[in-house]
N, C-alpha and C positions, 0 to 999 in steps of 0.2 A: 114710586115715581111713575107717570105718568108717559104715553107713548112719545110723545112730542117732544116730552123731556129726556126722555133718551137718547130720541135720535138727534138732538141738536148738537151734541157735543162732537159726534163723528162728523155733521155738516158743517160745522168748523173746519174742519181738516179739508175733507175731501171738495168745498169750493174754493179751495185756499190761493189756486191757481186762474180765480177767473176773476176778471177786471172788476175792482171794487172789492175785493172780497176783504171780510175783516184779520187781518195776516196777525195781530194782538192776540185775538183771539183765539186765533188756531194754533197758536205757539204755547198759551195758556192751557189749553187741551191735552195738547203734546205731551207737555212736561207732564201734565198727569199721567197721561198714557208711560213715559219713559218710567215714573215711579213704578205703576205695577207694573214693569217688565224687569224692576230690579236697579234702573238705573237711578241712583240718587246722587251720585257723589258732584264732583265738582266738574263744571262745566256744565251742566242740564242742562241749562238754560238755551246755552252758545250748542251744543246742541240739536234743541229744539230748533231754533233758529236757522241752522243747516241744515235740516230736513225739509224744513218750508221752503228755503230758497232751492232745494234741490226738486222740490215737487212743482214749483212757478218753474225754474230753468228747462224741465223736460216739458210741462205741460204747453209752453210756449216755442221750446225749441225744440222737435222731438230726436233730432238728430248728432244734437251735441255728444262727444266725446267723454268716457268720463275720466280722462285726463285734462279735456278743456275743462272739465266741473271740476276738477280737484282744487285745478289751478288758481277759478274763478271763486273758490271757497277758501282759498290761500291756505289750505291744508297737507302736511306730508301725507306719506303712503300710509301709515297706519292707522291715524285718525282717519281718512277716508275710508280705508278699508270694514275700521267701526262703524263707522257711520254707514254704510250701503249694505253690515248687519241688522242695524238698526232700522231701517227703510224698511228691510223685508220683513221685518214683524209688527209694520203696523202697515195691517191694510187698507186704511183709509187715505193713505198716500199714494197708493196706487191708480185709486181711484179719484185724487185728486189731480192727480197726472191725465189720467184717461178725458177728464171731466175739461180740462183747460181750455186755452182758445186753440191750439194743435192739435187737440184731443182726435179727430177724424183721424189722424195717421194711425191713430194706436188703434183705435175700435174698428177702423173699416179695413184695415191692413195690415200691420204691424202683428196684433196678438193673435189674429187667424190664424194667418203665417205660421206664427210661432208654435201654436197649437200643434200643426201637422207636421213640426221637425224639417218641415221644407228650406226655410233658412238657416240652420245647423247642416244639412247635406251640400248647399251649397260651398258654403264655408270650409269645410272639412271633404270638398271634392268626390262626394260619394252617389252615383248614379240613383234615380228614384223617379218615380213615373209624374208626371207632373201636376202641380196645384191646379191646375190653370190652361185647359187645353180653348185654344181659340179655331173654330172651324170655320174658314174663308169660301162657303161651296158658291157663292154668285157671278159667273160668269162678265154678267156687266152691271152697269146702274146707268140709272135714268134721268139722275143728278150729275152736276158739276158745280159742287159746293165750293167758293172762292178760299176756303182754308182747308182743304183737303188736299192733301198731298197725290192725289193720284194722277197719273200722266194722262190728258185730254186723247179722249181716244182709245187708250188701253183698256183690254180686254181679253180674254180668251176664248179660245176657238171651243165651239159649239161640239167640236167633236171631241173634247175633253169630259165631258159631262159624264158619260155610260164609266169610264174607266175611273173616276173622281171620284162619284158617286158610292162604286164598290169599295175605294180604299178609306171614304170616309166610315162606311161601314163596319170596316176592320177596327178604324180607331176606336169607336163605339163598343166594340164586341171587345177592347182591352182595355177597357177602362175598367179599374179596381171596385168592386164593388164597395167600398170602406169609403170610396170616393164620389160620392150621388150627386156632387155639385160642380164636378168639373168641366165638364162639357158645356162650350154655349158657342151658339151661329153667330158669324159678325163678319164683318169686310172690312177693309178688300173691298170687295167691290157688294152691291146691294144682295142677299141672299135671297131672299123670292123670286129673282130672276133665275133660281135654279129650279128647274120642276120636278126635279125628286127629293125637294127638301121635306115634303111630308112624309115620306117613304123614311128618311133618316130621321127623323121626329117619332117616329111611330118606332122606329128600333129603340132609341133611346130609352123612351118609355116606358117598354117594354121589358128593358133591362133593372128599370127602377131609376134612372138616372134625370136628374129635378134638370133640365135643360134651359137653357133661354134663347131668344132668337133678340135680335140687335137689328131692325129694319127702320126704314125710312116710311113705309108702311104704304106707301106708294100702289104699290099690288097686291095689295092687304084687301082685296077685293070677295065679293060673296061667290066669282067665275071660283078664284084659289081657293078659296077654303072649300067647295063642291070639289073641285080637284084635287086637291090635297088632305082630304080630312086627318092626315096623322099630324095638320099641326096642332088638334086640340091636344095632342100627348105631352106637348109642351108646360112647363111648368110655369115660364113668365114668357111676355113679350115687353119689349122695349123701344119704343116709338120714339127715333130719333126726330124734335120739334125742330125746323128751322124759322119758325117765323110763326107770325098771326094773323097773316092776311096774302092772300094773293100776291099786294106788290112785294112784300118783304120774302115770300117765299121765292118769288121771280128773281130779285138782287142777292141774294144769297146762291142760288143753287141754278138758276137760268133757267127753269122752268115753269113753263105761264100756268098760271091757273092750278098749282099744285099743291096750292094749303086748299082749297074749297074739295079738292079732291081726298085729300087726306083726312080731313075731317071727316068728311062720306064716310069712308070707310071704314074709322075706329067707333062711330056712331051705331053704326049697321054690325062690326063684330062686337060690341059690348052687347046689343041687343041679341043678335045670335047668341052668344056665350050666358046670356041670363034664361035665356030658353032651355037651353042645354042644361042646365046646371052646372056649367062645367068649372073647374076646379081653377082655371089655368090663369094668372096672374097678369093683370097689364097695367102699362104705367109710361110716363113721358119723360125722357132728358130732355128739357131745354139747356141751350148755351146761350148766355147771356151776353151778345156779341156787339161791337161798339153802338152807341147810337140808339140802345135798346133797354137800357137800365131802368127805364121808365117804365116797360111792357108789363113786370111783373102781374100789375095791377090785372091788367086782361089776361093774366095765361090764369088765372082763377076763375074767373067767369069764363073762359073757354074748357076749362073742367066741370064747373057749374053747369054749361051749356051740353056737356058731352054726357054728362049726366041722366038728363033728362031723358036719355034713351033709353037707361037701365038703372032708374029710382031703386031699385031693392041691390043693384047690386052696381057699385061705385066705383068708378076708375081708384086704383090699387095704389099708386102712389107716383109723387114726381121728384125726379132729379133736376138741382139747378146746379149750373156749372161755369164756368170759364172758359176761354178757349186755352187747353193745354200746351197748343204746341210750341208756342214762344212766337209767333213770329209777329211782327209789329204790325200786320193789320190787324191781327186777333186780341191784340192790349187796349182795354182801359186807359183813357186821360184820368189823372191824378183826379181831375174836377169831378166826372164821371164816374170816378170809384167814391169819392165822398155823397155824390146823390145815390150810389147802390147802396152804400151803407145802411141810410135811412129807410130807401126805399126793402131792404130787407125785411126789415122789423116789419113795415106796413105788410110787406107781403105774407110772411108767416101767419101775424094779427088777421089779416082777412078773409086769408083759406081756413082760419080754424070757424070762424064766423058763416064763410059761407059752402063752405065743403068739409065738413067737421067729419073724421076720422081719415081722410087724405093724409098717407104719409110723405110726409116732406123730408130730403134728402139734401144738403146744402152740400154736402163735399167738403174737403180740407180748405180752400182758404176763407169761401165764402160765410162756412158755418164764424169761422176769427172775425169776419168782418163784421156781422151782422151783430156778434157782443161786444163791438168796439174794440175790437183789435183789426188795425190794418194787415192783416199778415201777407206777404207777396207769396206768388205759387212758388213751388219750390224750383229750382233749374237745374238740371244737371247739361256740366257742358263735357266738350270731347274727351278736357282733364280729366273728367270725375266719371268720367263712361268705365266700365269694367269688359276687358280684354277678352273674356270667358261667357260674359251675358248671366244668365240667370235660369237655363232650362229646365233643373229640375222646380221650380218656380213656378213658370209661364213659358208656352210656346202655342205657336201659331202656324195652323196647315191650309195650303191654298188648294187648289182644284187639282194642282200638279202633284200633291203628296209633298213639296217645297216646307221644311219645316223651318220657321225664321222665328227667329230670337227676341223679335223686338216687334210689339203692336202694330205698328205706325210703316212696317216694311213688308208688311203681304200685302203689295200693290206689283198689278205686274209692269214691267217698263220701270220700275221707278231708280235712278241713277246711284249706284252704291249701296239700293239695296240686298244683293245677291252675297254679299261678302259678309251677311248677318244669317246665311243658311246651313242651319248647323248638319244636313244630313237631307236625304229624302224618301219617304213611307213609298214600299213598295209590294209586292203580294211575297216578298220573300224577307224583307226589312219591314217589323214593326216600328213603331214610334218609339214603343219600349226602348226597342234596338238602337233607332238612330240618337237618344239622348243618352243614354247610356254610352258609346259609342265616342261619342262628343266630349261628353265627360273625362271619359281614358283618355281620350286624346291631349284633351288641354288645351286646345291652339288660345293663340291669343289676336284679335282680330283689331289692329293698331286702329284707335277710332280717329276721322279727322273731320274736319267743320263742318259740321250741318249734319253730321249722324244724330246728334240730340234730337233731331228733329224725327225719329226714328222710334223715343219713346213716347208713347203718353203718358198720364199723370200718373197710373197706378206703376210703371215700369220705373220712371223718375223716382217715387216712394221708395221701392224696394232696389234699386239701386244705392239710395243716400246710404238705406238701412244697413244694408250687406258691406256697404265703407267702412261706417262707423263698428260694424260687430268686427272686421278686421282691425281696425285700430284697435278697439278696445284689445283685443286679444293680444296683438301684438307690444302693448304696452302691458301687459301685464293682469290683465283685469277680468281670465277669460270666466270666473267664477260667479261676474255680475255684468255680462259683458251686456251692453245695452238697456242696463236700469231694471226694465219691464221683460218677462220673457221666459225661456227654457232656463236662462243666467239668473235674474231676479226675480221671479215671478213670484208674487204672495198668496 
């Protein structure tokens, strides 16, 4: 048999869960698979047929229960409980799961997670240094983005920096070394508005720790990096895109003339950084924001164009996105999501045409859309909020040593964020300290309207996540609790 013949019968399975997919045929697979696993007797067939439906239901809903699956497969406990034996010995299911149109939960979030036992501590309430440390060192920014949550004006005092500085320092110097990815710069407020963030770039590094910085790129200028040289220590940068042209970066963010300058700049550092040789990753989120579904087509030929600066060595990759926060300026018209749709597919189809090896990053809903699944982003409202947060997970530290719970609340001034501060880093209190701390303690932080707006997308993910693995547990299931994972994992 032949390679192509081989592989086809596991491609069966493992596309089982994408729109079109031949569901005959991957049942026909199956059942051979159940034979050599020993199962012959009666019922193969039926099933076969519940594994498939089991591997569409998670591939498309990645958060369902699996007491809603039981139910939804009209099965008692012990037929299910065979059956999610049966799931785990054929791993082509799993990866049918992963492979679906929800598939992003699993691959960008979900099984990471799960890798580093960070969602079992939280679960099981046991103190542990975080997945996910977010460092807020920017003092102010230069923008006033219209979906940005931050209060017009807010900022912090200049003479916080010297002291900042030092305890971000500390965070650095405790971070696990088993842990080389957890550290990245982000805001809050714009971070190259701090001028010792090379200084903390250059520790990081130093320690071996893969870092990334999250900027507007604004003063991503050749002055900073001559002042700052420890940000070549950096492993990525991420150049938050608000537009494609001067007007649309002015109506988004209120400042004139601030894409012709942004361009400048990532033009001028790819060209530095191909001189250099340097190692250090960069790359665009664009957010796809009303009015703009159409853009795609140019944000390629603006890579194309950025290109040109450093032919041997090509912008690293781009994220497109949605606006997370829920709030009704930042949604798609129904009309508007059926021309993203299309305009998806053209977009991916052009960047491979005209920027061929560019990696492309669509995210959880927009990757479902773009294969003809509308999938809406996920929401978590004040209900589904969790009273405890998720710190050994993700936390976030601002200029003050303030360690907060939730992405979208290290903003300073911002109303009801201070009630999501689990503790705060001091030269006598590590972070270690203060989550740990947090943890013992337990509080439960009563969430009310408009804290959702507190997560962003990847907090909303591991929040559903963290529901569901309680339910499951609570109902009985903690042996496969979540399908995929430390519970199922094949």
């Amino acid at each position: 048999m032949d390679t192509a013949q081989a592989v086809a019968p596991a491609q069966a399975i493992e596309d089982v869960a994408r729109p079109g997919s031949d569901r005959a045929a991957a049942i026909r697979v199956l059942r051979t698979r159940l034979a050599q696993l020993g199962d012959t007797g009666d019922g193969a067939r039926i099933r076969a047929e519940h594994l498939v439906d089991l591997a569409v239901l998670y591939g498309t809903h990645p958060f369902t229960t699996l007491e809603q699956a039981r139910h939804l497969l009209r099965l008692d406990r012990a037929a299910f409980a065979a059956l999610l034996g049966l799931f785990r010995r054929v791993p082509e299911l799993a990866a049918a799961v992963e492979r679906g149109p929800e598939g992003k939960y699993w691959t960008n979030t979900i099984l990471p997670l799960e890798r580093t036992g960070a969602l079992d501590a939280v679960v099981h309430r046991r103190p542990a240094f975080p997945y996910s440390v977010g460092l807020y060192p920017g003092p102010t920014c230069m923008f006033r983005c219209h979906f940005c949550v931050r209060v017009t004006g807010a900022r912090y005092d200049a003479s916080a920096l010297e002291a900042g500085n030092a305890m971000f320092a500390s965070v650095i110097d405790e971070v696990p070394a088993t842990q080389p990815s957890t550290v990245y710069f982000s805001g809050g407020l714009e971070p190259l508005t701090n001028p010792g963030l090379g200084e903390l770039a250059a520790r990081g590094g130093g320690r071996g720790l893969d870092m990334t910085l999250y900027t507007n790129a604004y003063a991503l200028t050749d002055r900073t990096l001559e002042r700052q040289p420890g940000l070549w220590s950096l492993h990525a940068i991420r150049t938050s895109l608000y537009g494609l042209s001067d007007a649309e970066y002015e109506a988004t963010t209120t400042k004139p003339r601030a894409f012709g300058r942004v361009s400048e700049n990532l033009g001028s550092f790819m060209a530095q950084r191909a001189r250099r040789h340097a190692p250090l990753r960069l790359g665009l989120n664009y957010i796809v924001l009303p009015g703009r579904a159409g853009r795609l087509m140019d944000l390629v030929d603006f890579v194309a164009d950025l290109n040109e600066h450093s032919p041997d060595r090509p912008l690293d990759f781009v994220t497109v996105r949605e606006d997370y926060s829920g709030r009704d300026d930042g949604r798609l018209a129904s009309a508007e999501r059926a021309r993203l749709r299309d305009a998806l597919q053209d977009f991916t189809a052009y960047a491979q045409e005209r920027t061929p090896g560019l990696h492309i990053d669509l995210g959880y809903a927009l990757e479902s859309l773009r294969s003809g699944t509308d999938a809406e982003l996920l929401r978590i409202t004040p209900a589904t909020m969790r009273g405890f947060a998720h710190p050994q997970i993700a936390v976030q530290v601002d200029l003050l040593g303030d360690v907060y719970l939730y992405r979208e609340a290290g903003f300073p001034g911002l109303k009801g964020a201070t009630r999501y501060i689990a503790g705060r880093v001091t030269p006598a209190r590590s972070l270690h300290d203060v989550v740990r701390e947090f943890v013992e303690r337990n509080p439960h932080i009563e969430p009310r309207p408009g804290d959702e707006y507190f997560l962003d997308g990847f907090d909303q993910a591991v929040t559903a996540r963290l529901n569901q693995m309680e339910q499951d547990i609570a109902d009985g299931w903690e042996a496969h609790r979540g399908l995929l994972g430390a519970g199922g994992e094949v």
